[in-house]
N, C-alpha and C positions, 0 to 999 in steps of 0.2 A: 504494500500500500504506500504511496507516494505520498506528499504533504500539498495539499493544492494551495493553503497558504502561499506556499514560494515557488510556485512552479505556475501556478493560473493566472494573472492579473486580473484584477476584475471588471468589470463596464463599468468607466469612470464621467466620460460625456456622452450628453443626450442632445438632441436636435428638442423636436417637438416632443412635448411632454404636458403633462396634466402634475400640476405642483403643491405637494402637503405645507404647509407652514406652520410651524407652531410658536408664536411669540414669547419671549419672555416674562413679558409682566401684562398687565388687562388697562395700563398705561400706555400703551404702544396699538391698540385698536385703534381709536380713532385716526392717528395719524396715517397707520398702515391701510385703513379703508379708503381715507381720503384719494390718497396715492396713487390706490387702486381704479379708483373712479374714475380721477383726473385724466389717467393714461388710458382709461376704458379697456380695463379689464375685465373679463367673465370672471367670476368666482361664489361659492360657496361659502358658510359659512358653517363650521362646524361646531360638537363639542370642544374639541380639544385646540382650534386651530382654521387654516381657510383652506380651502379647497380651490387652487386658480385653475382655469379650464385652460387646452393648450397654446402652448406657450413654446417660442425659442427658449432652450433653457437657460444657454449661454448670454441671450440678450436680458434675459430676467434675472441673472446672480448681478450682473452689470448692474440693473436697474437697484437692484434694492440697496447696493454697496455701496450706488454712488448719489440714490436719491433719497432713499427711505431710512436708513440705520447708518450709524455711526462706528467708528473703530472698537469701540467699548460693548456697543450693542450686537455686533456682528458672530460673537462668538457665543452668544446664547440664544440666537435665531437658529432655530432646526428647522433645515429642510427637505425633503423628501421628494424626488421626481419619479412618475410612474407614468408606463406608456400609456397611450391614447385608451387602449381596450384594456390594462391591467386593475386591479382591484387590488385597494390596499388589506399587504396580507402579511404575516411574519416574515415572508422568503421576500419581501421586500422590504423589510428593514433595514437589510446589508446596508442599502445606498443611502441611508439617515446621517444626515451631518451637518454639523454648523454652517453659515453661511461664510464664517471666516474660514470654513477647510474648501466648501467649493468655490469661494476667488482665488483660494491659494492653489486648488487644483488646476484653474486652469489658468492661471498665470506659470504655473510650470508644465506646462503644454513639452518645451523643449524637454524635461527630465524624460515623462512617459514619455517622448517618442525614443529618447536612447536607449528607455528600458524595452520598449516594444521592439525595437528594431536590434535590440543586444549589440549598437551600437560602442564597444569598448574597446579601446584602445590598450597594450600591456607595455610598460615602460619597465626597464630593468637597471635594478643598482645595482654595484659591486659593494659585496661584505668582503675583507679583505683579516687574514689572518695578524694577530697585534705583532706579532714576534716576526714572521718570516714578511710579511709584505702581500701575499701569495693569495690571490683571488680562493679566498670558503665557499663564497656562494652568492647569490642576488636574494635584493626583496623585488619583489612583482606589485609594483603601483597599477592603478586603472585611472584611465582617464576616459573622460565621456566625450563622444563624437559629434557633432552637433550637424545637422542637414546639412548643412555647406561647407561642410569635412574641418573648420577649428573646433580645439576642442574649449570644451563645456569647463570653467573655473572648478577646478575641484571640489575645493570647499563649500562650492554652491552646490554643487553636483548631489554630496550626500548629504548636506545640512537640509537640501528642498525635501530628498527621496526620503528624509527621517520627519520633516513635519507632515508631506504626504501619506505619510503610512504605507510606504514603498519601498522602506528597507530589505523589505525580505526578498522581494524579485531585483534589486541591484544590487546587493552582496552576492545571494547566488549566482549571476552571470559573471559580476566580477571575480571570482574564485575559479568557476570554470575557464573562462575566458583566460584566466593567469595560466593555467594547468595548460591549455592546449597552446599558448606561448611559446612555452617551454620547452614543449615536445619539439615545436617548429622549428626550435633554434636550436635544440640538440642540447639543451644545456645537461650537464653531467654533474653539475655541484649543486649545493641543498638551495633547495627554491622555498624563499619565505613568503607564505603569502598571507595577507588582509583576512580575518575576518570578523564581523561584529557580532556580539554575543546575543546582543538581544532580539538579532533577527532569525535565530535558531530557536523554539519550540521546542520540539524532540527532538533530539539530535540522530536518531536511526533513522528519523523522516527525512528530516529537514538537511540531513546530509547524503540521501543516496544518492543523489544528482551527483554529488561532488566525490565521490565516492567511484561513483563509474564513471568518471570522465578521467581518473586517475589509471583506473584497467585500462580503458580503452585506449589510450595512453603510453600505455607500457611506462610509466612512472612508478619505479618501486618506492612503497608507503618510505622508508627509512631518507629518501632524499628530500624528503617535504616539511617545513616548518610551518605550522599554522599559528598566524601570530593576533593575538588579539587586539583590539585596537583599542584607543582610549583605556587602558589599562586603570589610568588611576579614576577615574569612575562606576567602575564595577560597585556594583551593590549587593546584586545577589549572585555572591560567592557558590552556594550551593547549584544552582542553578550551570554557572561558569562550568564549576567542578564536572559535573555531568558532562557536558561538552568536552573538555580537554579529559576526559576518562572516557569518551567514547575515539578520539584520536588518537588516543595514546593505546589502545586496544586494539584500533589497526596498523599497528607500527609506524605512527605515524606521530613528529616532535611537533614540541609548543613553546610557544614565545609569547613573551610580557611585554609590552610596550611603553612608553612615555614614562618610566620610571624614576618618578623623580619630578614632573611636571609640576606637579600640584599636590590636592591633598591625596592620600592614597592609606589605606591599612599595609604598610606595607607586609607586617606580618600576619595578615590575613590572607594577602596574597602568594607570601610564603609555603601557607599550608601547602598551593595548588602544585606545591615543585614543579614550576616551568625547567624545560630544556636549555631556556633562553632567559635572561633579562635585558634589556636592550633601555640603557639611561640616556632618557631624553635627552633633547640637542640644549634646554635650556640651561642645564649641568655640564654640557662639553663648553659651553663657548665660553674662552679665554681660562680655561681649568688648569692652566699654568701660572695662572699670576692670583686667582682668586682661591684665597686659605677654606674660607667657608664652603666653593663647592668640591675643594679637592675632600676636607672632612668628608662630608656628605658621600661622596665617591668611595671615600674610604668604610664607611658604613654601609653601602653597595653592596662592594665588594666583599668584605666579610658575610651579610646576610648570603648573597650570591651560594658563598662556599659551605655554610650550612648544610646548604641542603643540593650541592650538586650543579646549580645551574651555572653556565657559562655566562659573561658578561659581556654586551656590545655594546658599545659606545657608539650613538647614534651623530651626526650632524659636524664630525671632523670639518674643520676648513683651514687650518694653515699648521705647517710643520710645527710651532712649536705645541700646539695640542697635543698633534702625534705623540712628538717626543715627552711629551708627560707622561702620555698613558700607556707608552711604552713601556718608560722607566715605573708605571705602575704595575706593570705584568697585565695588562688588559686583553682579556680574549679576542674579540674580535672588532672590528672597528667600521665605521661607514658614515660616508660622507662627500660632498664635492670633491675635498682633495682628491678622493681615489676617481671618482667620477659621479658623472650626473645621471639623471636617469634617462636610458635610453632604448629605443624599441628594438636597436640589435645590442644585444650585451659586449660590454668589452670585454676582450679575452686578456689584454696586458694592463697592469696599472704603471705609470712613471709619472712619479712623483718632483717635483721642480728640488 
């Protein structure tokens, strides 16, 4: 059984539609009748809310966002679109949402189309051995493809797919997407890839997808790190746990991320014994000249070796970094110096 959560998208825009509304307060009638009249709308009125007869849906979330409801008001306006012959019924619940979720859907019109068309691009970094210099392996970034082939600001990219409720269909493609990269370019060293915690469910569901795209593949489980993202926001550890215990059961490593960003349990996250700790780039920059985050590094590092995990220093940029965390014994390192991220991986690092 598959998880249709992250594999189905669901019908997000409607043309003509027949439209449930359910106001917030019994303050907001009048206004909202008026409105309706003005513009000469059909509608009903209901128990619980209006009943507008069909309607462009798209020209009608416009309407009410930018004539009838305010910024404050928009997020407790529920609305409901049902087709011309549909009857309001539980199995049309699914599509109930604020008016602030359907202007936000379709002003990210561009995100669905990248998710729909699995538009994703895979850019590759080098992770670079501390000691010898000697390419360990790549992290696998995703970039989103946008109709007219630039790509999509990253940060917008998943910040949109997470306030849409679209995380679960763009982490799965992105994770695939990375996996068949990989294949493409022949890579033979451990391939780190993304993924977010909270867009896994059940992790026997919610990974078979990712799972066979690694058979089909020929990518043996032991070359693969699966790294978490946002590390220091995890909340539900248990949850996590599950996840990196169902990885770690197909032979397959795990990695910490951002360690060191922000607030974080760090030994809460301990428990999880990652494969990996990877200390964010806010603790690498200038970690030669600053006492307070070499400390800090140095508390890293020992938790690190507690319990086994390797340590990456994430966002290296200029030799004397290096040379710190050289002379700190750091496992493994990544960053511009070694290189940027790139859709054919580099095979040499040379260092100025």
């Amino acid at each position: 059984m598959s998880c249709s959560r992250c594999t189905s998208i669901p019908k997000l825009f409607f043309s003509k539609a027949n439209v449930f509304v359910n106001l917030p307060t019994h303050h907001h009638v009048e206004l909202f009748e008026s409105a309706l009249q003005e513009n000469q709308y059909t509608y009903e009125v209901l128990e619980e809310g209006y009943l507008i007869y069909e309607v462009n849906f798209e020209n009608y979330i416009s309407f009410l966002n930018t004539v009838v409801f305010n910024l404050v008001e928009q997020k407790d306006v529920k609305i409901l679109p049902l087709k011309r012959e549909e009857m309001l019924s539980f199995s049309s619940l699914k599509h109930y949402r604020s008016l602030k979720d359907w202007t936000m859907l379709y002003n990210g019109r561009e995100v669905v189309s990248i998710i729909e068309g699995e538009r994703i691009k895979t850019l590759f970094q080098p992770i670079i051995h501390g000691k010898t210099g000697e390419i360990y392996g790549y992290e696998a970034l995703s970039r989103g493809v946008l109709e007219n082939g630039s790509i999509m600001n990253p940060e917008k990219l998943f910040s949109w797919a997470k306030d849409m409720d679209l995380m679960f269909f763009l982490d799965r493609i992105c994770r695939e997407t990375s996996i068949r990269a990989a294949s493409k370019h022949n890579i033979n060293k451990k391939i780190f890839i993304n993924f977010v915690p909270t867009a896994i469910y059940v992790p026997s569901l919610c990974l078979q997808s990712t799972v066979k795209a690694l058979e089909e593949e020929n990518i043996p489980p032991e070359q693969v790190v699966f790294e978490v993202v946002e590390s220091e926001k995890v909340v539900d550890f248990e949850h996590l746990n599950l996840i990196l215990d169902y990885y770690k059961s197909r032979g397959v490593s795990t990695a910490l991320d951002d360690i060191g960003s922000g607030y974080a349990d760090i030994e809460a996250l301990l428990k999880l014994k990652p494969d990996y700790m990877k200390i964010d780039m806010s603790i690498i920059r200038n970690i030669h000249i600053d006492e307070k985050k070499q400390r800090l590094l140095d508390k890293f590092i020992e938790n690190g070796k507690k319990v086994g995990s390797m340590i990456l220093a994430e966002g290296v940029e200029t030799l004397d970094e290096y040379r710190y965390l050289q002379i700190k014994e750091i496992d493994l390192m990544q960053g511009y110096l070694f290189g940027k991220p790139e859709e054919v991986p580099v095979t040499v690092i040379q260092l100025a």
